[in-house]
N, C-alpha and C positions, 0 to 999 in steps of 0.2 A: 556567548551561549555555546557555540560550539567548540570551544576549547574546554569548558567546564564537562560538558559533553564526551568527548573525550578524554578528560580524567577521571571520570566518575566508570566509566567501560574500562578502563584500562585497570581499576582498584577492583571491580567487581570480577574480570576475568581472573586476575592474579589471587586471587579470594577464592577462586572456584575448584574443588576436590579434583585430584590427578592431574596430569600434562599427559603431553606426547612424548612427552623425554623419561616419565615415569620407568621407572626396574620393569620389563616384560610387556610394554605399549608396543615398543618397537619389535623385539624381537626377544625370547626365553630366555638366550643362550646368552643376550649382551652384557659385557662388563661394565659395572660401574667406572670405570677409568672412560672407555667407551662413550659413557654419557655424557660423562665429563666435558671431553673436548667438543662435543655437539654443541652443548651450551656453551662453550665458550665459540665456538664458529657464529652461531646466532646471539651472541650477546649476552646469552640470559644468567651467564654467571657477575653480573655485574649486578649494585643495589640498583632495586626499583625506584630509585627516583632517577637515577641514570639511565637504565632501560627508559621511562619512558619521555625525558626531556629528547634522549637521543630516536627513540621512533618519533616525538611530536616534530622537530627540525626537519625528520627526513620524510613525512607526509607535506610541509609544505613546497618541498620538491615534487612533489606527486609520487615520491616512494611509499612504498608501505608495505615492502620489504617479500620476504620469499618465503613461498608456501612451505613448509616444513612437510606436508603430505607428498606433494607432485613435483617440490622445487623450480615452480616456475615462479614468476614475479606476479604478486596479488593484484598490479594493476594490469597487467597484462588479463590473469583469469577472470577479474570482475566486469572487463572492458567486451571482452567476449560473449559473455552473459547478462550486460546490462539495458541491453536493448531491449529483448525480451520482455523481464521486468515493467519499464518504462511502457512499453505498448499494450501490456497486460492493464499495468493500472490508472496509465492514461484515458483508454476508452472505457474504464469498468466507471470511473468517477464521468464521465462526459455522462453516459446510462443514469448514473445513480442520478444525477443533476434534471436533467429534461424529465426522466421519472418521476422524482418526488415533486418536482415544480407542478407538473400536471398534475398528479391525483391528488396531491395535496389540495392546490386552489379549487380542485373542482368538486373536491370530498367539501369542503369548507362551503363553497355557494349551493351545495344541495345538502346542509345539512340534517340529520337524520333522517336521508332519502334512501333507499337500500344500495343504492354506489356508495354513500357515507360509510354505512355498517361495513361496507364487502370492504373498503379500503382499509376500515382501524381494521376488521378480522386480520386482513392482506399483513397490512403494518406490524401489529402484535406477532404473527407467523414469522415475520421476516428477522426481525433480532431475540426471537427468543430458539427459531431453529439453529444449531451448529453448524459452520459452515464444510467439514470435515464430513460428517453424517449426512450430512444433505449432497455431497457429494460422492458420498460411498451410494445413495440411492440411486441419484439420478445415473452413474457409471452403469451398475443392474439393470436399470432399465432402458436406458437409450444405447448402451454400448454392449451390452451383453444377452438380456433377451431381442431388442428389437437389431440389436445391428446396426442402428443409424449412424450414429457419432461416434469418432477412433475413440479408444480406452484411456488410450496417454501419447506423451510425444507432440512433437511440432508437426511434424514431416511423414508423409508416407511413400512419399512422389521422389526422383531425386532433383537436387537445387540445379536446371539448367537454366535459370532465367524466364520460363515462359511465365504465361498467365497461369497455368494448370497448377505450378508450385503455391502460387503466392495465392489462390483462392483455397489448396488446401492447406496452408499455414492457417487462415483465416478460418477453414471447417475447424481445424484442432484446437482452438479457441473460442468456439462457443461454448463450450459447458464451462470451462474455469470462469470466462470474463461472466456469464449468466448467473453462475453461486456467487460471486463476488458482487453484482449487482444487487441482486435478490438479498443478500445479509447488509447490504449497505442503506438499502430505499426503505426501511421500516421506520428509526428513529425519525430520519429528516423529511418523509412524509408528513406523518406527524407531528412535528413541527413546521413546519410549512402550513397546515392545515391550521392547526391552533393561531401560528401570528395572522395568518387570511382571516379568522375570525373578528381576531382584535383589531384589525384594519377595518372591518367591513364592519365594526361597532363605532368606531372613528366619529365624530362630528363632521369631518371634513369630507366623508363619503355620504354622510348624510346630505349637507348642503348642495354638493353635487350629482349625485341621482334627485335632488328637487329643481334641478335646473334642466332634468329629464335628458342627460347624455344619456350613449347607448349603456351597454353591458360591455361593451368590446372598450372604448372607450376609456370607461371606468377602470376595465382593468389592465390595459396596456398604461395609461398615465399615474394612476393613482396607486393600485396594490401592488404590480411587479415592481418601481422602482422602490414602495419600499417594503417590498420582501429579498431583493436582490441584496442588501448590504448585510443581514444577520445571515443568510444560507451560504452566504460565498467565505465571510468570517467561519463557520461553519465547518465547512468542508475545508479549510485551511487547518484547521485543527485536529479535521476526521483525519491526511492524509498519514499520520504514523502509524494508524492502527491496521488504513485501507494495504500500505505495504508490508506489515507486519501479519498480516493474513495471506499474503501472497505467498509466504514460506510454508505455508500449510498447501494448498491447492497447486502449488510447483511441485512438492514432495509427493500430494497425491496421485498427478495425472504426468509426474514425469517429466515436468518443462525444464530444460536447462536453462533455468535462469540465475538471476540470486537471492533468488530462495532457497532453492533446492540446493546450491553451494553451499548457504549459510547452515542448513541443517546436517549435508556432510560435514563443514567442517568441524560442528559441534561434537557429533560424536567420534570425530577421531582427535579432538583437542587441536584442531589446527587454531592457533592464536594470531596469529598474522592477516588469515585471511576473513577470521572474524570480526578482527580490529579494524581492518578496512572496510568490510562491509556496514560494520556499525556507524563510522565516520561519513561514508556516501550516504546510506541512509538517511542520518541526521542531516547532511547538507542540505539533500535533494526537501525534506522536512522544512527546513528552513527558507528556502530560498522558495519555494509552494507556499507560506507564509508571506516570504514577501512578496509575491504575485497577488495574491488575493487580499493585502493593503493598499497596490498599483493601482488594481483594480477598484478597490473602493472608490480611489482617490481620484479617479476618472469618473465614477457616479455618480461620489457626489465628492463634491470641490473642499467643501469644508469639514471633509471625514478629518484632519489631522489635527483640528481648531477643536474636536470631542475630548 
């Protein structure tokens, strides 16, 4: 998968109008001879199935070769900024999880109770707002009229180690990790809610609230283990799109991560570093897949016999 993955990026960039090596990308006055040996320093005078057998060889070395913008090495730059990323959408999906798990089950056991209605409004609000727009608001109003929360940036403090740094890393990520919550908990409420339904139609919840277990009971043994294997499948599938919105809200609010790499590199044609990112991406995509099969298979024993 991820090799096809990577040829399908690597046809679709070399497909894509201009480079960086283009007549006046780099500089007005450059000569085509000029160009010339650029591409040939980075290779790219060679055919495209050359170019990219020789970058696929040299990513399994962990190369993935040198930024043609800043000339540093792509895994060097992405190494630096990938941490970020990672803690961004590590804790935004923990959120979106315990979120939709609660309003869902509890929209579903008081169905058409006014917490039911506020949740679908809540729901409907949440993947039909932009996550872009909804973050140019909340910036207006929490960061520019009231003041509370920074505008952009990690950092306002500088990095000595104490506690003071790392609570306000933690302040400058509450509005990014909260838009990204908020766009993510609408669908998967709502599906949470609908299978809680179809559970609690079940025969087998039937027979056992007639043997008069609690309510707590019921739903610690009965509905969470089986809502726990569709939500977790779920969110294994959500994870390309949960980091593929992270290049929006890192460009918005200024996070050096890679996101905010990814969309410089785009518009300066950097292909090296987008290649790489594209590549981590899909790994980190894949490997979140296989996690939430592990995980199945620890639930339930016979998830692989399906």
């Amino acid at each position: 998968m991820l090799f096809i993955i990577s040829l399908i990026s690597f046809i679709a960039i070399n497909l894509a109008p201009n480079s960086f090596f283009a007549s006046g990308e780099l500089n007005p006055n450059i000569t085509p001879e000029a160009i010339d040996n650029l591409k040939e320093i980075y290779g790219l005078d060679k055919a495209l199935h050359i170019q990219y057998f020789s970058w696929l060889f040299s990513i399994i070395n962990l190369d993935f070769g040198i930024s043609f913008s800043s000339g540093i090495a792509v895994k060097n730059e992405i190494l630096s900024r990938i941490s970020v990323t990672l803690i961004l959408n590590t804790v935004s999906m923990f959120f979106i999880f315990v979120i939709s798990l609660y309003l869902g089950i509890k929209a579903a056991l008081n169905q058409n109770s006014f917490f039911d209605k506020f949740v679908k409004q809540l729901s409907l609000l949440s993947f039909s707002m932009p996550s872009f727009y909804l973050a140019l608001i909340l910036v207006l109003i929490f960061s520019i009229y009231f003041e509370i929360l920074p505008i952009a940036g990690l950092h306002s403090v500088p990095n000595d180690g104490s506690l003071s740094y790392y609570l306000d890393f933690i302040w400058h990520l509450i509005l990014p990790i909260f838009i990204i919550v908020f766009a993510g908990i609408g669908s998967l409420t709502l599906y949470v809610r609908a299978l809680t339904i179809e559970i609690l139609k079940s025969d087998y919840i039937f027979f056992v609230k007639a043997r008069g277990l609690s309510s707590k009971i019921v739903l610690k043994n009965y509905i969470l283990p089986n809502l726990y294997p569709p939500i977790i499948t779920l969110l294994g599938l959500s994870l390309p799109g949960i980091i593929g919105g992270s290049v929006i809200l890192e460009t918005i609010f200024s996070i050096d991560g890679m996101g905010l790499l990814f969309y410089q590199s785009a518009l300066s044609h950097d292909y090296p570093v987008i290649m790489g990112i594209l590549i981590i991406g899909a790994f980190l995509t894949l490997v979140g897949n296989i996690i939430a099969d592990l995980v199945l298979l620890k639930l339930n024993p016979n998830y692989n016999e399906n």
